[in-house]
C-alpha positions in Angstrom: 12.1 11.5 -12.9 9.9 9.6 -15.4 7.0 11.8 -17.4 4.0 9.7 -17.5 1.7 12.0 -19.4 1.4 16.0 -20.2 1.3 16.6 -16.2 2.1 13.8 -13.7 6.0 13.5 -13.5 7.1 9.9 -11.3 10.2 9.8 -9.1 11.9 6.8 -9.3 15.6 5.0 -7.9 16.9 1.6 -8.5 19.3 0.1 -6.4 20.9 -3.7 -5.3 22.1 -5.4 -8.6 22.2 -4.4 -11.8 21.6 -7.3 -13.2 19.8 -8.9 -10.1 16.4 -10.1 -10.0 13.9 -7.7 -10.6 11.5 -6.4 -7.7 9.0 -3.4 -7.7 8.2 -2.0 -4.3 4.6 -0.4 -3.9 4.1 2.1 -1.2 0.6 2.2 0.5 -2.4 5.2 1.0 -2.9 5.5 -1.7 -0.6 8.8 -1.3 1.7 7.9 1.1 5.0 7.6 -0.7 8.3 5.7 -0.5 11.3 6.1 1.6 15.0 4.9 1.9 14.0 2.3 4.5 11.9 0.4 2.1 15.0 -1.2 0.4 15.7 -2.9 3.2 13.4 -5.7 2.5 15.6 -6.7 -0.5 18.9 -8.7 -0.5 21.2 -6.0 -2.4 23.4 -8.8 -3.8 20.3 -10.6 -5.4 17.9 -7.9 -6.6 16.9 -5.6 -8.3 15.3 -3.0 -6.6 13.2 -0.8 -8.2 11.3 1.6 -5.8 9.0 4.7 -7.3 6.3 7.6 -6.0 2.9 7.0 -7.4 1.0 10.2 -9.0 0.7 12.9 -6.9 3.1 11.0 -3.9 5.8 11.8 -2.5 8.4 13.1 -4.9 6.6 12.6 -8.1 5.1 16.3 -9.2 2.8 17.6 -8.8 2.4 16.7 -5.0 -1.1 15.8 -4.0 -2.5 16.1 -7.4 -6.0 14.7 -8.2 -6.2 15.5 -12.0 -6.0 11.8 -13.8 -5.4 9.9 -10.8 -7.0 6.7 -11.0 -5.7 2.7 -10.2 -5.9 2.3 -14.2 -3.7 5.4 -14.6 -1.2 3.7 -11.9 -1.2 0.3 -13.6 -0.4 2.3 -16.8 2.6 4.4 -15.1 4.3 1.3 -13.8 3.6 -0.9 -17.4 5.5 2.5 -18.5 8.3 2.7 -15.7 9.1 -0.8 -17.0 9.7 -0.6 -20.3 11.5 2.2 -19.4 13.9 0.4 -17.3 14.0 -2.2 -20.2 13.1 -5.0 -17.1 11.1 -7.8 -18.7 9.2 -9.6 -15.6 9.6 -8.4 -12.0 8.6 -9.3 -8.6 5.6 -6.9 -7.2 6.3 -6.2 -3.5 3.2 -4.3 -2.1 1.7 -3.2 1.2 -1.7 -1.9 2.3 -2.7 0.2 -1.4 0.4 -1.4 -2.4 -1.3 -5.1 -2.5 -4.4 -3.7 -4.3 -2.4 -1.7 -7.0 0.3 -4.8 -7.2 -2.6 -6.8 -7.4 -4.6 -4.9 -10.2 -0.7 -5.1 -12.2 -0.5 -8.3 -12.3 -3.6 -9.3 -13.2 -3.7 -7.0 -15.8 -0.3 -7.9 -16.7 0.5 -11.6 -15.5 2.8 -12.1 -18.7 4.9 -9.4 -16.3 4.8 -10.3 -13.7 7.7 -13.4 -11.6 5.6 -13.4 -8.0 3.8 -11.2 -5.4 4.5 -10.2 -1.7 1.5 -9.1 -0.3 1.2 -7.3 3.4 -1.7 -5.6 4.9 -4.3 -6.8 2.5 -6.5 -4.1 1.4 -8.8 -5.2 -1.5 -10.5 -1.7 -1.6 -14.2 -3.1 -1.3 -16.7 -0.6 0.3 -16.8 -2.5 3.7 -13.0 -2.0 3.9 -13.5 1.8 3.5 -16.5 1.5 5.9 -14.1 0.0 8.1 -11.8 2.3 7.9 -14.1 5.4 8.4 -16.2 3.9 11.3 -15.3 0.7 12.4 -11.9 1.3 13.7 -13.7 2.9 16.0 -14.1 -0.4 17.9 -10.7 -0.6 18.7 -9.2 2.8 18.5 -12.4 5.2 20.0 -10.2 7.7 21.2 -8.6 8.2 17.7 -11.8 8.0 15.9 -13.2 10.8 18.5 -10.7 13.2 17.4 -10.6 12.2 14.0 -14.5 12.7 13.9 -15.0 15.5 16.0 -12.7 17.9 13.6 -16.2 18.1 11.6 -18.8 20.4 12.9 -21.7 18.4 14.6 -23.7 18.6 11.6 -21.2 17.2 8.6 -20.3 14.1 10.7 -23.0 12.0 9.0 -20.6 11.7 6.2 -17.2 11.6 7.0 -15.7 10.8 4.0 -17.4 13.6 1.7 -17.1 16.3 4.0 -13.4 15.7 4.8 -13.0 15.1 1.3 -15.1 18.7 0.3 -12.0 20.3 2.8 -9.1 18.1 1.7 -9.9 19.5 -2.0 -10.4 23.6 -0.7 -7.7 25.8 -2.1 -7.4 27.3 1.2 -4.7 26.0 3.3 -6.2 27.4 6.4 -9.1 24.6 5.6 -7.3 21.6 3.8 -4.1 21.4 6.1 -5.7 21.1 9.7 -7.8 18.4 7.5 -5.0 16.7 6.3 -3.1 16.5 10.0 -6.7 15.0 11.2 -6.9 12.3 8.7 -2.9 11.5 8.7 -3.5 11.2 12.5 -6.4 9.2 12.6 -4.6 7.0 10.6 -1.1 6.6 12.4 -2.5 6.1 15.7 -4.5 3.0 14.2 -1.5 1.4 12.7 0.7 -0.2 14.7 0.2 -2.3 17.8 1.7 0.2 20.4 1.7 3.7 20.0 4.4 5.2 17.7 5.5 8.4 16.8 4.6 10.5 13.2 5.7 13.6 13.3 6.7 14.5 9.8 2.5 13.8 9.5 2.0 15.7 12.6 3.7 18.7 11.2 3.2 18.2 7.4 6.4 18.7 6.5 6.8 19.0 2.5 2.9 18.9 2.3 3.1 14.8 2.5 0.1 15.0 5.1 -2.0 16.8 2.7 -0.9 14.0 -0.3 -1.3 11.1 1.6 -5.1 12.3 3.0 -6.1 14.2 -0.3 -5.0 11.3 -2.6 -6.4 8.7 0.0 -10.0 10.4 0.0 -10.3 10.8 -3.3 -9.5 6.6 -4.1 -12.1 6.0 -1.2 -14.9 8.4 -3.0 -14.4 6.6 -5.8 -14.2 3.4 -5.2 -10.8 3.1 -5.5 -12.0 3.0 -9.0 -12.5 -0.9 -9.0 -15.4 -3.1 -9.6 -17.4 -4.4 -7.0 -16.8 -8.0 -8.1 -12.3 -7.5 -8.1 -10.5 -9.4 -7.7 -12.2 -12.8 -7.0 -13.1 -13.4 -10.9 -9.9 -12.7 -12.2 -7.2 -14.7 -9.6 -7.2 -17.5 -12.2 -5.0 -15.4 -14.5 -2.2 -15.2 -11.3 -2.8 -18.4 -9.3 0.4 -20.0 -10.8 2.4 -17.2 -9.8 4.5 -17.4 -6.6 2.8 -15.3 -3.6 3.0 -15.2 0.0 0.6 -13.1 1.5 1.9 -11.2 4.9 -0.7 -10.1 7.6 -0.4 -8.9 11.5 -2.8 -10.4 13.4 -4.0 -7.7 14.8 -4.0 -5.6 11.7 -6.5 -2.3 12.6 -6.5 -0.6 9.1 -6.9 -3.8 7.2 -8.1 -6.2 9.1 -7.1 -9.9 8.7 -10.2 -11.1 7.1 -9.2 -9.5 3.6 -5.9 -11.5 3.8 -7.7 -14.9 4.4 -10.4 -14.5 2.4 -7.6 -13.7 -0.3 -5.5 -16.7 0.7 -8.6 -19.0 0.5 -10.0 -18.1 -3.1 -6.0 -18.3 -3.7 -4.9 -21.4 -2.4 -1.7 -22.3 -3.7 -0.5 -18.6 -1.8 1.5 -18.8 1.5 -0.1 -17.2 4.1 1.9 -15.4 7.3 0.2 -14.7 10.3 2.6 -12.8 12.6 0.8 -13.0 15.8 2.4 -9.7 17.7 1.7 -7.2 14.9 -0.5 -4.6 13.6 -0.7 -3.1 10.3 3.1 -1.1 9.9 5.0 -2.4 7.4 8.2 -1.5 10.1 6.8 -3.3 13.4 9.4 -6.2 14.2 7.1 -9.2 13.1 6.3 -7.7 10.1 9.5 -7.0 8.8 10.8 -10.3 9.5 8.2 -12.0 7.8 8.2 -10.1 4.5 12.9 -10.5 4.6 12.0 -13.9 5.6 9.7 -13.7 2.2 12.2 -12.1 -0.3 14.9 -14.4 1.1 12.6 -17.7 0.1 11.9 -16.2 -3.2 15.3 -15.5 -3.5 16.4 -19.4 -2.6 13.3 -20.7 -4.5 15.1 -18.8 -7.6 18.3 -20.3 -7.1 17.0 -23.7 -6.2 18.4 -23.6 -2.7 15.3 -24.6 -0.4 11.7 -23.4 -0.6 10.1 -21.9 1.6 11.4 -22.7 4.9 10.1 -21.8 7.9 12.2 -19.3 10.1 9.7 -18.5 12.9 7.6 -20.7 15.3 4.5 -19.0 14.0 4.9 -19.8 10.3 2.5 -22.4 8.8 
């Protein structure tokens, strides 16, 4: 556990190689958390791997806190989380919130930063959270039914501020049935066939209530970016490694992020798997971003560079 100011404590593990190359996983939401399976991406031999909870997420204290939670206060834990570890440069492995916050790092910190592996591209502009409050709706009606309908008739003009105004209530008899909504909502649109969720289904530990709460809040404000981020600032990261991972058929963050992304950034590698959603565990998708830590991993060691190990690569 790392204390990152007077309130917000982070958890954090490292694993792999001591004296590997270091690589900083960044879970998604915001609020979602890590888990053991997320060191799987990395080659234990080779890396470092550095995997943490961001304020308020999973194991960091306190759960589901809103109090000085902001993307500038992330940047700022993780700048702190290593120098900590005493790890010059790393590698800055991020999904879904995890591209925008690995993205906001390491442009506010390129000097820090060795390369980028990108899934899910979410850039958090207000047609992304648009998307994701309405237009899913396209694809996923039934979902979106349910995940409107747990509003009375007359709140469902604004979605986001009166599931917010609930997610925030003291009283668990209003903010948890809120919290299973959202963390629904959200499950059913993200991966290409139906999956199971139930630790979000039954909120166990309360991470329903972090990943919604923590989620809202980002979306309310912003995800306290400017309007104008990234696209003036890539210069400072364009010579950086970065291959950009994206399903196809990617519901929560749709693929036009990730090529509009890959365009402005054109010395990136982008991955289309063609069979995949937005889960960072469907089969595609995890190939894709091994197949990505592995070419890193070879580029470093001057082995081959980016080879193609699918049919579908470009």
């Amino acid at each position: 556990m790392l204390a990152v100011d007077g309130r917000h404590t982070l958890y954090w593990e490292q694993s792999g190689n001591p004296a590997g190359e270091p690589v900083v996983f960044l879970h998604g939401g915001p609020g979602a958390g890590s888990a053991p399976v997320h060191r799987r991406f990395f080659d234990p031999q080779f890396y470092r791997i550095v995997i943490f909870d961001q304020r308020g997420c999973g194991r960091s204290m306190p759960l589901g806190d809103l109090h000085d939670n902001t993307t500038t206060h992330l940047v700022a834990d993780m700048e702190k989380l290593r120098a900590h570890l005493g790890i010059s440069r790393w590698l800055l492995f991020g999904g879904s919130w995890g591209s925008t916050l690995a993205l906001a790092y390491g442009l506010r910190y390129p000097e820090r930063t060795t390369g980028f592996v990108l899934r899910g591209v979410f850039l958090g502009g207000r047609s992304e959270i648009e998307w994701f409050l309405h237009g899913m709706r396209t694809i996923f009606p039934e979902a979106w039914r349910d995940f409107a309908e747990h509003l009375p008739v007359q709140e469902r003009g604004d979605l986001l501020a009166n599931y917010y105004r609930r997610l925030i209530d003291r009283n668990p008899d209003i903010h948890r049935p809120a919290a299973r909504s959202w963390s629904r909502y959200e499950a059913a649109c993200s991966t290409l066939y139906p999956t199971q969720r139930a630790p979000f289904e039954s909120d166990h530990g309360g991470f329903a209530l972090a990943l919604s709460r923590i989620e809202a809040h980002y979306f309310v404000h912003g995800t306290f970016l400017a309007d104008n981020w990234p696209w003036n600032e890539l210069n400072r990261v364009r010579h950086l490694p970065c291959t950009i991972v994206q399903g196809r058929y990617d519901v929560v963050c749709p693929i036009v992020t990730a090529d509009s992304l890959a365009r402005a950034w054109p010395e990136a590698r982008l991955v289309v798997v063609p069979d995949a959603g937005h889960s960072a565990l469907e089969p595609g998708i995890r190939a894709a971003l091994v197949n990505a830590t592995e070419n890193y991993r070879l580029a470093q060691s001057d082995e081959a560079l980016f080879a193609p190990r699918f049919p579908w690569e470009t």
